[in-house]
C-alpha positions, 0 to 999 in steps of 0.5 A: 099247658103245664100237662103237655109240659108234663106229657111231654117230660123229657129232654129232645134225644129222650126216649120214646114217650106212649099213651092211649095207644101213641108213642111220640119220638125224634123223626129219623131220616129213615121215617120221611117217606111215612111221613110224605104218605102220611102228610098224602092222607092229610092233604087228601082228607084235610087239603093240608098243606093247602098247597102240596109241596113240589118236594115234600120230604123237603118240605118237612125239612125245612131251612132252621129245622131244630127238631122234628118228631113223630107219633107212632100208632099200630107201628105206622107214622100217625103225626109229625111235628117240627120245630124251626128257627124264626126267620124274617117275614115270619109273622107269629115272631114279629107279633109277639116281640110286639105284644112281649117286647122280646126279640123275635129271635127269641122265638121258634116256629112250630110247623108241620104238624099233621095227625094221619086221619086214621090216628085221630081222637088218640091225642097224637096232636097234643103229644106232638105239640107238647114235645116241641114246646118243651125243646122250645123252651129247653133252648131258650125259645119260646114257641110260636105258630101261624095257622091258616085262618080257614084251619078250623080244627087247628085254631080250636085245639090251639084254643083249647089248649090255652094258646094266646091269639097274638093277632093275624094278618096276611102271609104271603107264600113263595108260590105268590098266594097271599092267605090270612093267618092266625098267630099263637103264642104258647101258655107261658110255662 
């Protein structure tokens, strides 16, 4: 993790950070509507989210949204990340309090991270994920997330890039769906 920590070196309003042909900064208001397309080709492809938001520029905004960013390939949106605060029934928080003895407060969510189809294989999700890891940590938090445990491509970069299994267990979503989900906690930094 001390390499994303390093990829990822600088403070949350920092400047626009590139490699291998992708640059990762804050998501702007302007950007939510690549976004929205962008989240359209992944959910095409990939089926996530596995249920399409109603709203969906709502849906990468959500309630204790602390930061977003996104990556950028050939001057189009290619990846987006965000960082929310924990809040009750969120199950990676609950797990690693248990496993740390922390409070859950001390935690925050990383979500909504995607890479457009056509900007894989460049470490858009690595960049993204570094950002938000270090603004986590910048305020104190220590990151946390939850995958779907049908989300094969994601637990293995989680995996791969030394994040802890804290445990899993059901989520139940506010459309009534009930889903397995894998939580993670961030390499200690």
């Amino acid at each position: 993790m001390a390499d994303l920590e390093e990829r990822a070196n600088v403070v949350a309003s920092g400047p626009r950070q590139t490699g291998a042909g992708v640059g990762v900064r804050r998501r702007r208001a302007a950007d939510l509507a690549d976004c929205v397309r962008a989240l359209g080709d992944v959910h095409a492809t990939d089926g996530y989210p596995a249920e399409w938001p109603e709203r969906p520029a709502a849906w990468l905004t959500p309630d204790g949204l602390l930061a977003a960013w996104v990556a950028e390939a050939d001057g189009r949106i290619a990846g987006h990340v965000g960082l929310i605060r924990s809040g009750p029934g969120d199950l990676a928080p609950g797990l690693w309090s248990l496993r740390t003895g922390g409070r859950p407060e001390l935690t925050a969510l990383i979500g909504r991270l995607y890479v457009a189809p056509a900007a894989r294989g460049l470490g858009a999700g690595t960049r993204l994920l570094a950002h938000a890891v270090v603004h986590a940590r910048t305020l104190g938090l220590h990151p946390v997330l939850d995958v779907l445990a049908t989300d094969t491509a994601a637990l293995a970069l989680y995996r791969r890039l030394g994040w802890t299994l804290l445990g899993s267990g059901d989520q139940r979503w506010d459309s009534g769906r009930t889903v397995v989900v894998h939580c993670f906690a961030a390499p200690r930094g």
